[in-house]
Biopython code that builds the backbone (N, CA, C, O; Angstrom):
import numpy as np
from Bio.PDB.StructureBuilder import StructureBuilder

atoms = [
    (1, "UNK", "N", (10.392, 11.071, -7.025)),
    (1, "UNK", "CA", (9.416, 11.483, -6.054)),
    (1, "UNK", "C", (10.039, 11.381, -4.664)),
    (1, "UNK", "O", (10.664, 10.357, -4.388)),
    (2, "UNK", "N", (9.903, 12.474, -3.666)),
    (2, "UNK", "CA", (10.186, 12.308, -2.358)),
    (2, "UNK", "C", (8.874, 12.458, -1.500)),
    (2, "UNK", "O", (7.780, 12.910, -1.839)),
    (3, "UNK", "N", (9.318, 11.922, -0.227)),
    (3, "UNK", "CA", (8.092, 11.607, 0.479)),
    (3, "UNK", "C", (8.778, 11.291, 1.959)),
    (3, "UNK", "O", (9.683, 10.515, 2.266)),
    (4, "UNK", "N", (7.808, 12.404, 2.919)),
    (4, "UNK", "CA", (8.319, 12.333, 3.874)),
    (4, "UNK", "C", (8.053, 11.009, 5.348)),
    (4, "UNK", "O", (6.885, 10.625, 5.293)),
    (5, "UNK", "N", (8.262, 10.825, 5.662)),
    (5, "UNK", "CA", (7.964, 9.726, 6.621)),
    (5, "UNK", "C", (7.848, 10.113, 8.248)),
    (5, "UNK", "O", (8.948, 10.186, 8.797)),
    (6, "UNK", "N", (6.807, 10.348, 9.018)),
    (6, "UNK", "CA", (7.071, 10.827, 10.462)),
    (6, "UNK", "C", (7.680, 9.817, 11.185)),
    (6, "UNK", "O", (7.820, 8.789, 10.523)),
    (7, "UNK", "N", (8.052, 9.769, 12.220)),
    (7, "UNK", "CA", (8.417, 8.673, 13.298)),
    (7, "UNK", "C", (7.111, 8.896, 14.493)),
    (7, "UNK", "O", (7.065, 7.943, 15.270)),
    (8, "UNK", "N", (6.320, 9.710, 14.696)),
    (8, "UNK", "CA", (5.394, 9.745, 15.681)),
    (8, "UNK", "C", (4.963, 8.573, 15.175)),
    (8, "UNK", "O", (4.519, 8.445, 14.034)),
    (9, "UNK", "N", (5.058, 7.840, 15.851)),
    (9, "UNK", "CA", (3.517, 6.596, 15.179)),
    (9, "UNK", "C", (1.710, 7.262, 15.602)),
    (9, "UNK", "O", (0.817, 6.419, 15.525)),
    (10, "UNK", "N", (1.388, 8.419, 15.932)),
    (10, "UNK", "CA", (0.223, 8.668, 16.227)),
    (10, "UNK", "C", (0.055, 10.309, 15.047)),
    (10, "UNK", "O", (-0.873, 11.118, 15.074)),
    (11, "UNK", "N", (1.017, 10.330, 14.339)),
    (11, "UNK", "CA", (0.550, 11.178, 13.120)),
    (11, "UNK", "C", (0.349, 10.039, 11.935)),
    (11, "UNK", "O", (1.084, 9.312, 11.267)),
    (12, "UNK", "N", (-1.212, 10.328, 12.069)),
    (12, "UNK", "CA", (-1.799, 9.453, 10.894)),
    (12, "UNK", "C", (-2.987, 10.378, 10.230)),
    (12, "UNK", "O", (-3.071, 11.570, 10.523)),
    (13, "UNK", "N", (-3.627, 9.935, 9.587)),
    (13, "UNK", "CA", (-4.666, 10.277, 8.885)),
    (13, "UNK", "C", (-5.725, 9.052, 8.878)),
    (13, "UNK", "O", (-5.207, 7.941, 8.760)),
    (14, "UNK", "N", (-7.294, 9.103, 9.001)),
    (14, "UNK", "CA", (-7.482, 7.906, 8.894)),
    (14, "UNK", "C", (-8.564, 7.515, 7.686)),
    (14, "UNK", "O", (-9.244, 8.442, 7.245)),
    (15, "UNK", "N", (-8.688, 6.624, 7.320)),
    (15, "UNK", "CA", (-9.829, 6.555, 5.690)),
    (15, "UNK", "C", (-11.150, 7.131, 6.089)),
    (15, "UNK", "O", (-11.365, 7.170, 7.301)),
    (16, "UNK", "N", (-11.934, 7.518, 5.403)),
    (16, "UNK", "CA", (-13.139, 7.471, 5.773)),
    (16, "UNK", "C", (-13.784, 6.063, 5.065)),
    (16, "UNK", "O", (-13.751, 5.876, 3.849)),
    (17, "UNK", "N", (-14.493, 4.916, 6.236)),
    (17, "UNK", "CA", (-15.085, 3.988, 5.597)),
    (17, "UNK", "C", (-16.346, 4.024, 6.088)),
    (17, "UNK", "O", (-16.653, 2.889, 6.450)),
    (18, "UNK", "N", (-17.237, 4.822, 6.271)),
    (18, "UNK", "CA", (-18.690, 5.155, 6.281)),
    (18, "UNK", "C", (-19.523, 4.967, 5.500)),
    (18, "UNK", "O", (-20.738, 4.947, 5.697)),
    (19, "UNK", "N", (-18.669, 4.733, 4.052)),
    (19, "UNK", "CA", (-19.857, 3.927, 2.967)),
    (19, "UNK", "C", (-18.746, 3.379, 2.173)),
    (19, "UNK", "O", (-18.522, 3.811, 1.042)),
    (20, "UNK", "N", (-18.284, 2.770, 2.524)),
    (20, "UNK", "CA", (-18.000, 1.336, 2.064)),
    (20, "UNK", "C", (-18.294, 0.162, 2.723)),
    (20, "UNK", "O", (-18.598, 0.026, 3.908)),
    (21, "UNK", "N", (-18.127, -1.082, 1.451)),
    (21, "UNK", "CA", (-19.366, -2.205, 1.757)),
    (21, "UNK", "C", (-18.543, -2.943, 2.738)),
    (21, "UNK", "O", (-17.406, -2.521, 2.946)),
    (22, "UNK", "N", (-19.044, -4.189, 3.490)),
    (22, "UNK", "CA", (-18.064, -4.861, 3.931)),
    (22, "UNK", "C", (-18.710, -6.731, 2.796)),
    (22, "UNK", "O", (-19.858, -7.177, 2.798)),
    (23, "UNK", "N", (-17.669, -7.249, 2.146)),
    (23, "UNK", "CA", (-18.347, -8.400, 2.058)),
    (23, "UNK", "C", (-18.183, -10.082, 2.517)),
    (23, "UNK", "O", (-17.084, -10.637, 2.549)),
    (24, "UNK", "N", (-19.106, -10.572, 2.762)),
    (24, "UNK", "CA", (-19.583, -11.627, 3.657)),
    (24, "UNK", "C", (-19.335, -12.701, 2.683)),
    (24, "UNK", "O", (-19.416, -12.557, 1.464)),
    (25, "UNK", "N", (-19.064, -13.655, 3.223)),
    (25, "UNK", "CA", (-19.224, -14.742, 1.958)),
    (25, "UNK", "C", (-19.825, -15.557, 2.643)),
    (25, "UNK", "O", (-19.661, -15.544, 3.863)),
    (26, "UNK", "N", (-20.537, -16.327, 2.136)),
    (26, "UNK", "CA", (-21.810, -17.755, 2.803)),
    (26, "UNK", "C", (-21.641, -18.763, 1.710)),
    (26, "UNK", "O", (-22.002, -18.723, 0.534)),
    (27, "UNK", "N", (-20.941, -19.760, 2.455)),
    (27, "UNK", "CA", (-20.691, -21.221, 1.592)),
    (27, "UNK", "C", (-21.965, -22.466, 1.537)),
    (27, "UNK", "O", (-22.614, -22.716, 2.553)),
    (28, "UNK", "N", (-22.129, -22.941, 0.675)),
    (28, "UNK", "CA", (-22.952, -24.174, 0.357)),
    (28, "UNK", "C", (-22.675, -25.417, 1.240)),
    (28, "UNK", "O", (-21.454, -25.518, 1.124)),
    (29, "UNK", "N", (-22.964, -26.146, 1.829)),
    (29, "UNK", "CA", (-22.588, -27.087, 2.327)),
    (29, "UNK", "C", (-23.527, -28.105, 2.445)),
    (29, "UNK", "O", (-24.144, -28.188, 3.507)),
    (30, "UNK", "N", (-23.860, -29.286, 1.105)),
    (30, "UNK", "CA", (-25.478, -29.671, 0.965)),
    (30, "UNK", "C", (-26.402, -28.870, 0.575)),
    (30, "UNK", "O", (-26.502, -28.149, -0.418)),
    (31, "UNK", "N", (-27.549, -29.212, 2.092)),
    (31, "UNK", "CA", (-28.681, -28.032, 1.427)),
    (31, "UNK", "C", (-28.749, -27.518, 2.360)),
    (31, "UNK", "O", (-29.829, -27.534, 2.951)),
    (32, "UNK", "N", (-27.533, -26.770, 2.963)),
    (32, "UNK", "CA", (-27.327, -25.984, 4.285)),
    (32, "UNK", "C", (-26.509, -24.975, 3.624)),
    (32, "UNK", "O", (-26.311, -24.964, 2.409)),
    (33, "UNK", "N", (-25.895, -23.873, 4.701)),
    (33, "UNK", "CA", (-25.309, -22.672, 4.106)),
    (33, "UNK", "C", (-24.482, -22.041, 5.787)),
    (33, "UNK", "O", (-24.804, -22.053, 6.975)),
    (34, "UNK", "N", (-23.394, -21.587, 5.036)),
    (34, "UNK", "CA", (-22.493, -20.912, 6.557)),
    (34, "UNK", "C", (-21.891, -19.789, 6.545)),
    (34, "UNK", "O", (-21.894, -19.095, 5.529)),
    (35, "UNK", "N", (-21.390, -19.488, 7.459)),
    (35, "UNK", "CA", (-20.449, -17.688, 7.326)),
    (35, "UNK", "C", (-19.461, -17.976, 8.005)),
    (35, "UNK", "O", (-19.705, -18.586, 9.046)),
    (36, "UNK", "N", (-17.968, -17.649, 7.680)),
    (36, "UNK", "CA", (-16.810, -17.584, 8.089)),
    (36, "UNK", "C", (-16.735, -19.334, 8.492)),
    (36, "UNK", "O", (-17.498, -20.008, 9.185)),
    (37, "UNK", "N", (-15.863, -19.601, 7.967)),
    (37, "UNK", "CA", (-15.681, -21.219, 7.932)),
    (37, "UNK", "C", (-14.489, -21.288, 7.970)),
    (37, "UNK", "O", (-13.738, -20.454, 7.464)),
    (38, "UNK", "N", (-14.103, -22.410, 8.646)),
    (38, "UNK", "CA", (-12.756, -22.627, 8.666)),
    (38, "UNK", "C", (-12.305, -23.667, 7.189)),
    (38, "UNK", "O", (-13.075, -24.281, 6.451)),
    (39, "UNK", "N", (-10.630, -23.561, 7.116)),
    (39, "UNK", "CA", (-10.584, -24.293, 6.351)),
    (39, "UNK", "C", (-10.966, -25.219, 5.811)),
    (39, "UNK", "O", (-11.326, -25.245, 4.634)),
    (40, "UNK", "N", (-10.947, -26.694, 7.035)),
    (40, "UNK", "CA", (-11.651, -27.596, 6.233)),
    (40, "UNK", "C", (-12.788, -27.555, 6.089)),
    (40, "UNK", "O", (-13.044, -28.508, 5.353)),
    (41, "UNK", "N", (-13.998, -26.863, 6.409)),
    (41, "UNK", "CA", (-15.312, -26.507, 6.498)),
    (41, "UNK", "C", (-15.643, -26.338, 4.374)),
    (41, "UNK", "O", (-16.408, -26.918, 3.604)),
    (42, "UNK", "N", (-14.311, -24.961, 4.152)),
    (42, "UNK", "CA", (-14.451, -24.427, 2.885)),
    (42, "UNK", "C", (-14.090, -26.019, 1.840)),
    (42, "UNK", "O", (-14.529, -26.157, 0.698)),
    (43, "UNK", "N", (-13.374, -26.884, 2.435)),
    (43, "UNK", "CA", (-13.156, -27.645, 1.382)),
    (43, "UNK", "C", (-14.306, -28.470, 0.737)),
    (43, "UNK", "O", (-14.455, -28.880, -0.414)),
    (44, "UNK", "N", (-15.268, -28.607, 2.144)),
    (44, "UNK", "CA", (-16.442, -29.397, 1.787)),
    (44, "UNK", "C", (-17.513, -28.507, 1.241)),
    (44, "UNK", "O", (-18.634, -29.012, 1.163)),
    (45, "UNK", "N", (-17.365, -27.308, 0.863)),
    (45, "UNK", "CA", (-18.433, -26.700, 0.610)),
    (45, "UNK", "C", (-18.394, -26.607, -1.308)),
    (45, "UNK", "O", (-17.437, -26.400, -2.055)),
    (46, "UNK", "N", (-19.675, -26.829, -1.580)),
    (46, "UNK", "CA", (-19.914, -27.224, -3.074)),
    (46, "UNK", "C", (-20.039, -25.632, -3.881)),
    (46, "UNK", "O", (-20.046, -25.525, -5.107)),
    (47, "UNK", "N", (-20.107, -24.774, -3.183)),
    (47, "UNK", "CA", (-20.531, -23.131, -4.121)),
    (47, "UNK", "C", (-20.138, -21.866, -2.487)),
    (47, "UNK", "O", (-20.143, -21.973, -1.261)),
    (48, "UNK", "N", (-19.928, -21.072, -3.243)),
    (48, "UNK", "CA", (-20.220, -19.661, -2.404)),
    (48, "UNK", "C", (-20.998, -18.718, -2.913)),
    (48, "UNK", "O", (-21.424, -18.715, -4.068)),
    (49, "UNK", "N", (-21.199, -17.928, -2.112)),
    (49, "UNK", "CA", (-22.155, -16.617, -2.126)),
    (49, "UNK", "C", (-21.019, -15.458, -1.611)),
    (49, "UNK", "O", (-20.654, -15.499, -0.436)),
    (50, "UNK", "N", (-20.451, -14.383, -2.568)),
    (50, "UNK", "CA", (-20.216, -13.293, -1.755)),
    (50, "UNK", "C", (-21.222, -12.268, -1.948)),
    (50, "UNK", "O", (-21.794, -12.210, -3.036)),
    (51, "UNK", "N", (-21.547, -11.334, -0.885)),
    (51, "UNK", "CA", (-22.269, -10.455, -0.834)),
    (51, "UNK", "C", (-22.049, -9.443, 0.181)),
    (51, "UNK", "O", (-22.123, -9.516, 1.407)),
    (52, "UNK", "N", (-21.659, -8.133, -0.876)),
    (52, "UNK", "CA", (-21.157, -7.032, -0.928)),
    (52, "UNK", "C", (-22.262, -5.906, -0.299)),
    (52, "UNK", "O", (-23.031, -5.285, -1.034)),
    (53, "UNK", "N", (-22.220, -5.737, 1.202)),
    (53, "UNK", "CA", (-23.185, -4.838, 2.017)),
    (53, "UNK", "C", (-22.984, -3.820, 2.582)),
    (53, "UNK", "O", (-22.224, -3.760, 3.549)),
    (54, "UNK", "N", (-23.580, -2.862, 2.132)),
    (54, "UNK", "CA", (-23.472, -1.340, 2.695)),
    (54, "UNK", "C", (-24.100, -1.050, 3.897)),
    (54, "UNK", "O", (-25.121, -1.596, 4.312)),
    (55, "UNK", "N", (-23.240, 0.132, 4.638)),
    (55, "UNK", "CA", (-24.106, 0.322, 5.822)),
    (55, "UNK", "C", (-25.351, 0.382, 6.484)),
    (55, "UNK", "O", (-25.810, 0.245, 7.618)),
    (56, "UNK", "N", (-25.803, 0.700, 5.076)),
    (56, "UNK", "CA", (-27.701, 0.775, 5.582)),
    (56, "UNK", "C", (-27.994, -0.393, 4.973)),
    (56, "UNK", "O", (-29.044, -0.334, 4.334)),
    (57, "UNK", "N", (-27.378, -1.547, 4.941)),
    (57, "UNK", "CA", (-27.844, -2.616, 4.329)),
    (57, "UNK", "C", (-28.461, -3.336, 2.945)),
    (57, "UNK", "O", (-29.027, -4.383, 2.632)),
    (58, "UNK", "N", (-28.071, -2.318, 2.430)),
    (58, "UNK", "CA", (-28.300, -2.308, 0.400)),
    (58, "UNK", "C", (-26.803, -3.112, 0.513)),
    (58, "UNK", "O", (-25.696, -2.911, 1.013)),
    (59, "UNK", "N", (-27.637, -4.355, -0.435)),
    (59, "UNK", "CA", (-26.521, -4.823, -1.425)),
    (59, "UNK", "C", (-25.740, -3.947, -2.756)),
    (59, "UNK", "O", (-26.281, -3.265, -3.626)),
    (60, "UNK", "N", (-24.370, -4.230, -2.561)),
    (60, "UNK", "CA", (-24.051, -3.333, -3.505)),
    (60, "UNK", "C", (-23.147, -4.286, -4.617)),
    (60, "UNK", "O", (-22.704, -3.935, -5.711)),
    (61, "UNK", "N", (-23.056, -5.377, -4.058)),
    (61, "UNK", "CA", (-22.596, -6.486, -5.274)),
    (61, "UNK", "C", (-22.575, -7.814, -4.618)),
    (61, "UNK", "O", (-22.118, -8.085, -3.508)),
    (62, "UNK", "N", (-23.300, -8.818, -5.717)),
    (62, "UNK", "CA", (-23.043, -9.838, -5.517)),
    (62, "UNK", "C", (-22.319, -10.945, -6.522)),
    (62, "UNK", "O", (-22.592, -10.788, -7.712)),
    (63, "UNK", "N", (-21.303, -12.200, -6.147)),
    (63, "UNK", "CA", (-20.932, -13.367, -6.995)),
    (63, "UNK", "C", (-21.158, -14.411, -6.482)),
    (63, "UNK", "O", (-20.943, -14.653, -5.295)),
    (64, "UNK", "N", (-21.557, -15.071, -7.174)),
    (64, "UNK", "CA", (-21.859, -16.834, -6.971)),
    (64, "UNK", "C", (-20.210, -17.676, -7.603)),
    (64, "UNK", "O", (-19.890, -17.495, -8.777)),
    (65, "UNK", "N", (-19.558, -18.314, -6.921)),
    (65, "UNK", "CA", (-18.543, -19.074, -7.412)),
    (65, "UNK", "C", (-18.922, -20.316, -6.758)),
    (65, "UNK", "O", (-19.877, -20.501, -6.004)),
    (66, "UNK", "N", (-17.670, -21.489, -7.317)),
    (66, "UNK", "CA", (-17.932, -22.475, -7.057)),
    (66, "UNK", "C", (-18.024, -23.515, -7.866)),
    (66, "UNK", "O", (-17.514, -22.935, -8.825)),
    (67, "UNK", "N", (-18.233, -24.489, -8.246)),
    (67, "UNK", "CA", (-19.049, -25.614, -9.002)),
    (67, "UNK", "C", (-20.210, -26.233, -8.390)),
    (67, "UNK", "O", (-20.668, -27.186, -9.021)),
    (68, "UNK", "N", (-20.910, -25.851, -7.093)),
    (68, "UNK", "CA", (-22.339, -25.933, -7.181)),
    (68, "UNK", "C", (-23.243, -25.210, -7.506)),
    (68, "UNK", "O", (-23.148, -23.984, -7.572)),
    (69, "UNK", "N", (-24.316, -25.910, -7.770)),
    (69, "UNK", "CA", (-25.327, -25.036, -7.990)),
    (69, "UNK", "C", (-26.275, -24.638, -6.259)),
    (69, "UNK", "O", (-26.367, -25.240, -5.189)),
    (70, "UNK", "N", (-26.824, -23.304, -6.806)),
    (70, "UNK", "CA", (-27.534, -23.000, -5.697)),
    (70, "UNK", "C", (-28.916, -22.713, -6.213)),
    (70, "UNK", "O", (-29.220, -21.956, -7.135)),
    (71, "UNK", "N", (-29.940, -23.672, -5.226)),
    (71, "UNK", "CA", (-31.199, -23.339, -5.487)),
    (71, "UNK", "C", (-31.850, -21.890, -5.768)),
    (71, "UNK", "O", (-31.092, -20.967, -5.469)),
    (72, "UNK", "N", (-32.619, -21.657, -6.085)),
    (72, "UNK", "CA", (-33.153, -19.836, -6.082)),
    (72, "UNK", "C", (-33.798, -19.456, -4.785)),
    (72, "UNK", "O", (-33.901, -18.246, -4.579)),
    (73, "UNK", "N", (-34.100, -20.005, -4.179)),
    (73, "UNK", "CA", (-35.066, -20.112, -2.790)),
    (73, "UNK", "C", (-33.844, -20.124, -1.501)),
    (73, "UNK", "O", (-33.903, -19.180, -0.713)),
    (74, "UNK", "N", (-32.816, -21.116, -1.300)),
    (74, "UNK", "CA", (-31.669, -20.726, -0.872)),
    (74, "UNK", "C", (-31.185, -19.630, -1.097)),
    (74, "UNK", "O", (-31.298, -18.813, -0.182)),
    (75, "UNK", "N", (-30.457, -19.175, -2.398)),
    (75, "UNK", "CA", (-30.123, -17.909, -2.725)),
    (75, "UNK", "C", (-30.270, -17.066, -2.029)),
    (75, "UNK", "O", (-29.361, -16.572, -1.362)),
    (76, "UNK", "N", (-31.652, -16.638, -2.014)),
    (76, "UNK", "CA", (-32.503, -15.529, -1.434)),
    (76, "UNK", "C", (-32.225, -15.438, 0.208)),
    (76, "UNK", "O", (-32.161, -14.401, 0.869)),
    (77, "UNK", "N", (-32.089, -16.686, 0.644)),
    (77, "UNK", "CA", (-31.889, -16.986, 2.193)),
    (77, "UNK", "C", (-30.392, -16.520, 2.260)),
    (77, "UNK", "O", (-29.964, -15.635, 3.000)),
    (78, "UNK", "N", (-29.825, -17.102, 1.557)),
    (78, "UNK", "CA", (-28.552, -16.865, 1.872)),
    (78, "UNK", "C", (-28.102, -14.554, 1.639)),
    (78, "UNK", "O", (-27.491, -13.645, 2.201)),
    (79, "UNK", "N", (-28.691, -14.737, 0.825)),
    (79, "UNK", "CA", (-28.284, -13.073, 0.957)),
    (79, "UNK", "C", (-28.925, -12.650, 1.820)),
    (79, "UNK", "O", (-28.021, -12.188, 2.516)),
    (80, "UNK", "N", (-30.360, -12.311, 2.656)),
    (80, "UNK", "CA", (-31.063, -12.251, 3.535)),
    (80, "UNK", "C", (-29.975, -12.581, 4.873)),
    (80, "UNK", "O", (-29.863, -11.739, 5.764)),
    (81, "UNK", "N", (-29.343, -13.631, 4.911)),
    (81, "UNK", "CA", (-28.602, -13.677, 6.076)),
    (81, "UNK", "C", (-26.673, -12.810, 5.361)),
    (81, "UNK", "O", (-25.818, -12.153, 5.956)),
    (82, "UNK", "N", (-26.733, -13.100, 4.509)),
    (82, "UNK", "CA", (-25.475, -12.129, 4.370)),
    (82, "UNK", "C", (-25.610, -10.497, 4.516)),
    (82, "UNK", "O", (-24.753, -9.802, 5.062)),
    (83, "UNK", "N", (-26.781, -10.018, 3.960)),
    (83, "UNK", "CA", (-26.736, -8.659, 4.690)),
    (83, "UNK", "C", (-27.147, -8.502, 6.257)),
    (83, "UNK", "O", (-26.678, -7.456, 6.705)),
    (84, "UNK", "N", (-27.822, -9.176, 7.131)),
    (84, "UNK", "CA", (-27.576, -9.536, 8.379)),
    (84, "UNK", "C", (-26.556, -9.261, 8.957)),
    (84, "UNK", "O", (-26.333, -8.335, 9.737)),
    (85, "UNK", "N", (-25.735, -10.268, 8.495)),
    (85, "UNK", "CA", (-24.633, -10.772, 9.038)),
    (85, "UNK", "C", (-23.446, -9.027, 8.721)),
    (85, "UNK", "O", (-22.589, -8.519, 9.444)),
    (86, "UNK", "N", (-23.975, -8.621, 7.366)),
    (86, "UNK", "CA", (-22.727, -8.131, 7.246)),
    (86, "UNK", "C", (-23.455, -6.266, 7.979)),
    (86, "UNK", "O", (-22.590, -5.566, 8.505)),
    (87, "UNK", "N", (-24.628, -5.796, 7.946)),
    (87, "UNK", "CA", (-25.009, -4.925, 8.922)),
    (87, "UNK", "C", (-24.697, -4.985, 10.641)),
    (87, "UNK", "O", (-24.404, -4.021, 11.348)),
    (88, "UNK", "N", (-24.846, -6.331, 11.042)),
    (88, "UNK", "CA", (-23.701, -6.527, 11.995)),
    (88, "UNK", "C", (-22.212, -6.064, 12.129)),
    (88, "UNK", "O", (-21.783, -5.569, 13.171)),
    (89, "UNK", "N", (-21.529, -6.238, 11.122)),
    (89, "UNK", "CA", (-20.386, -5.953, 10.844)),
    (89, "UNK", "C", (-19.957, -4.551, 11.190)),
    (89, "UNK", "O", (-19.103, -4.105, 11.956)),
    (90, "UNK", "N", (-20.836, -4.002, 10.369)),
    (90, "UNK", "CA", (-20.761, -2.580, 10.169)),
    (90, "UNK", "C", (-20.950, -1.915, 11.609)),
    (90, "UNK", "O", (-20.017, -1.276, 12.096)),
    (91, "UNK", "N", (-22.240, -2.076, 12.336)),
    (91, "UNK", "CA", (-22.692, -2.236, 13.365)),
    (91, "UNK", "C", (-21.086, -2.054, 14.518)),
    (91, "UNK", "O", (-20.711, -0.998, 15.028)),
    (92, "UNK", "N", (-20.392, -3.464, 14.663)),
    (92, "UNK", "CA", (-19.461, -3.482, 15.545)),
    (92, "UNK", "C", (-18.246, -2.137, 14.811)),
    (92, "UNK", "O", (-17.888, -1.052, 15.270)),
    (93, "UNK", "N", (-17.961, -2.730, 13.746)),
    (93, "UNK", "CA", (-16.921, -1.761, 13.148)),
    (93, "UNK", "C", (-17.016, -0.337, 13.619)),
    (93, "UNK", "O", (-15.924, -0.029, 14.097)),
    (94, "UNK", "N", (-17.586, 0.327, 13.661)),
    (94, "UNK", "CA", (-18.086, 1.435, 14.123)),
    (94, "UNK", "C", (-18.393, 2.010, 15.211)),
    (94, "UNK", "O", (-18.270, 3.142, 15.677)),
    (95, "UNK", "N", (-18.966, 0.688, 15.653)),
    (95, "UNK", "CA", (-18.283, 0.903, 17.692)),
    (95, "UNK", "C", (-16.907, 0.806, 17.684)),
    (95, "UNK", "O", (-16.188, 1.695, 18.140)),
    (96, "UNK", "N", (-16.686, 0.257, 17.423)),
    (96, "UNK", "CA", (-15.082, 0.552, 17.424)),
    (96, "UNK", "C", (-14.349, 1.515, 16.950)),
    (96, "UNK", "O", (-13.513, 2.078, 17.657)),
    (97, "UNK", "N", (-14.522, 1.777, 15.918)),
    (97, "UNK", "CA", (-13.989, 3.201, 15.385)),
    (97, "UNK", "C", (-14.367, 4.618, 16.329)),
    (97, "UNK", "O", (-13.539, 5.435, 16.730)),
    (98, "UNK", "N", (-15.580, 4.651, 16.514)),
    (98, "UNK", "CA", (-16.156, 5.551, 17.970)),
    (98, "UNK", "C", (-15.049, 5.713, 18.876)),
    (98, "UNK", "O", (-14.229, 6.594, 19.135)),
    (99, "UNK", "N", (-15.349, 4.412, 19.310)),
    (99, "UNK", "CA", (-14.313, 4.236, 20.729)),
    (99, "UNK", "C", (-12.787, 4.409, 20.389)),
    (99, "UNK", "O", (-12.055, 4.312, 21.374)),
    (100, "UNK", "N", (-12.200, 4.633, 19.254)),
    (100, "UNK", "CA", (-11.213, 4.805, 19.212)),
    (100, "UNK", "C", (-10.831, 6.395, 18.873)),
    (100, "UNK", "O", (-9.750, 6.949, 19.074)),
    (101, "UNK", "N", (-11.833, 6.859, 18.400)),
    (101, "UNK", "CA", (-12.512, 8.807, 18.113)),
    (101, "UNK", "C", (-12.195, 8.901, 19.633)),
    (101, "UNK", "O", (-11.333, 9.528, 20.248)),
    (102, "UNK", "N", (-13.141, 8.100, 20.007)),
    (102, "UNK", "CA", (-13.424, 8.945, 21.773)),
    (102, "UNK", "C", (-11.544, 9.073, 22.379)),
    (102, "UNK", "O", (-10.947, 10.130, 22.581)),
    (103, "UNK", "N", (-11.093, 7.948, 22.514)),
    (103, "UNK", "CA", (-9.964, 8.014, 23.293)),
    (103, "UNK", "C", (-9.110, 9.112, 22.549)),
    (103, "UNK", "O", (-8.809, 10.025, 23.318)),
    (104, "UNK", "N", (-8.649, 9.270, 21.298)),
    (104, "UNK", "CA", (-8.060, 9.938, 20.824)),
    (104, "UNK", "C", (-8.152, 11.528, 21.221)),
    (104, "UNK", "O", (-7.087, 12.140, 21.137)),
    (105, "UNK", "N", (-9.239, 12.217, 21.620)),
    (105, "UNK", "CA", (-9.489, 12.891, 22.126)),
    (105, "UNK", "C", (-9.176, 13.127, 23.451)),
    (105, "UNK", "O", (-9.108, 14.274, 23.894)),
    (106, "UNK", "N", (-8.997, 12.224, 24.066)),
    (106, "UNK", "CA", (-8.605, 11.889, 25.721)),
    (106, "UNK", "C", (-6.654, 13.061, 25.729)),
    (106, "UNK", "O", (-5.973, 13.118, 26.753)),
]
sb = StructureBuilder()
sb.init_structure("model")
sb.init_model(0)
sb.init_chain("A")
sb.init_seg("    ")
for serial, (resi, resn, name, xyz) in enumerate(atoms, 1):
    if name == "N":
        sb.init_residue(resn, " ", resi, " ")
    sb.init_atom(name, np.array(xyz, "f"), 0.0, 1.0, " ", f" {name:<3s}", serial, name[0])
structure = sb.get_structure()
């Protein structure tokens, strides 16, 4: 197989990620719960939550890992703030991608 390589660094192509999920993970910590944790934060945490959120805010997958258990009532909180958190995401991502449409055009 051959394959050509440009040297422009501004001939690119770029993905379309307009519906893909972004996912969040929310750790256990007691009978509390967090987002983006630092290392030692993750060591003390007893379970995670990832949760897999689409732009309009539909979950599109979730896993529980860990060796704690998580209440069902937590649970619910915790995805409630993971699609939050991760419609935010999307939210900034996209200003950004904009703003980088816009200049490109410049």
């Amino acid at each position: 197989m051959e394959m050509e390589v440009s040297d422009d660094p501004y001939h690119v192509w770029k993905l379309d990620v307009s519906s893909c999920p972004i996912c969040v993970t929310l750790h256990q910590i007691g009978s509390s719960f967090a987002v983006d944790l630092s290392e030692e934060e993750v060591a003390c945490s007893e379970g995670y939550l990832h949760v897999g959120v689409m732009p309009d805010g539909e979950v599109s997958s979730m896993e529980k890992a860990g060796a704690g258990n998580i209440d069902p009532t937590t649970l619910l909180e915790m995805v409630e703030v993971g699609v939050r958190v991760g419609e935010e995401i999307h939210r900034q991502l996209n200003k950004q991608l904009d703003a980088e449409r816009s200049l490109a055009k410049l």
